[in-house]
C-alpha positions as CSV (number, residue, x, y, z in Angstrom):
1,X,0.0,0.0,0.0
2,X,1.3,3.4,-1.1
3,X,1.7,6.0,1.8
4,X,-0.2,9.1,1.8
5,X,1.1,12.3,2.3
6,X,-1.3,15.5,3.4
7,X,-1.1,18.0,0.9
8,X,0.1,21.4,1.6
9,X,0.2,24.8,-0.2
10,X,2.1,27.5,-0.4
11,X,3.4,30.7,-2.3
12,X,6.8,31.4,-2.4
13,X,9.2,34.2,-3.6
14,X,11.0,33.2,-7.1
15,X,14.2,34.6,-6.6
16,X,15.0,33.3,-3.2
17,X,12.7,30.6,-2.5
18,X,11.6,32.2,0.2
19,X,7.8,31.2,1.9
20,X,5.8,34.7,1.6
21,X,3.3,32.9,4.3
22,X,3.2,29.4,6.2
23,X,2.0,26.6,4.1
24,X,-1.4,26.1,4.8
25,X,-3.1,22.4,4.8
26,X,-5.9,21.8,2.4
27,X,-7.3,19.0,4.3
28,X,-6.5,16.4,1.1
29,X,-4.4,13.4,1.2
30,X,-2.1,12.4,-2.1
31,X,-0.5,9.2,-2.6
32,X,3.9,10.0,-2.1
33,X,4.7,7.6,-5.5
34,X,2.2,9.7,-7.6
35,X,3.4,12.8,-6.1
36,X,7.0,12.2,-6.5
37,X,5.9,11.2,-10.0
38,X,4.9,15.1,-10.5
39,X,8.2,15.7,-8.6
40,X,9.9,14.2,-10.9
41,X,8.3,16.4,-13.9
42,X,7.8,19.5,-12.1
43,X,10.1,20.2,-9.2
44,X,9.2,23.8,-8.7
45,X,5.7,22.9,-8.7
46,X,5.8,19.5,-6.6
47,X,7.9,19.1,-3.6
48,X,8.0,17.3,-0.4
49,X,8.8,18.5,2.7
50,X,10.5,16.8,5.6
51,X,10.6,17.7,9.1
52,X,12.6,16.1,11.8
53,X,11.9,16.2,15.5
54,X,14.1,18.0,17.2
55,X,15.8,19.8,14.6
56,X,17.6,16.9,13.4
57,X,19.1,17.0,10.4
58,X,17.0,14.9,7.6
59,X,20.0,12.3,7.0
60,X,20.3,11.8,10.5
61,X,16.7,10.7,11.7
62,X,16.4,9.0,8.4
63,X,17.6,5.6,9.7
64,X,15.5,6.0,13.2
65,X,12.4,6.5,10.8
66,X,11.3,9.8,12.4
67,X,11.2,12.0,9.7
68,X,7.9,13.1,8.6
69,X,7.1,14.3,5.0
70,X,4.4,16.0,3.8
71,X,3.1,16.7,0.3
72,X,4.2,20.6,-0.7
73,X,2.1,22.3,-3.7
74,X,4.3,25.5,-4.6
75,X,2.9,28.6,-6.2
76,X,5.3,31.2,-7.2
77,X,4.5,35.1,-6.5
78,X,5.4,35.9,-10.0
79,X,2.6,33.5,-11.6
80,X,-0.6,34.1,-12.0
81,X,-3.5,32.6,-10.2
82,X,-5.8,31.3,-12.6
């Protein structure tokens, strides 16, 4: 069975990469191999984020299994919202 990832959005500055706001949860759930699937064709679009308790480094709490990813939906400032 394919783990699900909640889905987050957010807009971000183009030149820096920079978060203009928190991402903010949409309350939908997408499957991690379809969504690194549009990773895969779209990395500026599609992206997952990891987070690490304690402010571990990713690599680190990789092995222990404690990381925690969640699907990222990126919107750059410069597009437009259609």
């Amino acid at each position: 069975m394919d783990k699900m990832l909640k889905l987050f959005r957010v807009v971000a500055e183009r030149g820096t990469g920079f978060w203009i706001k928190l991402p903010v949860p949409t309350g939908m759930e997408v499957s991690r191999k379809d969504w690194l699937s549009l990773q895969e064709k779209d990395p500026d679009h599609f992206q997952i984020l990891e987070i690490a308790p304690d402010a571990e480094l990713p690599m680190q709490s990789a092995t222990t299994g404690l990381v925690v990813e969640y699907a990222l939906s990126v919107s750059w400032s410069d597009e437009s919202v259609q």
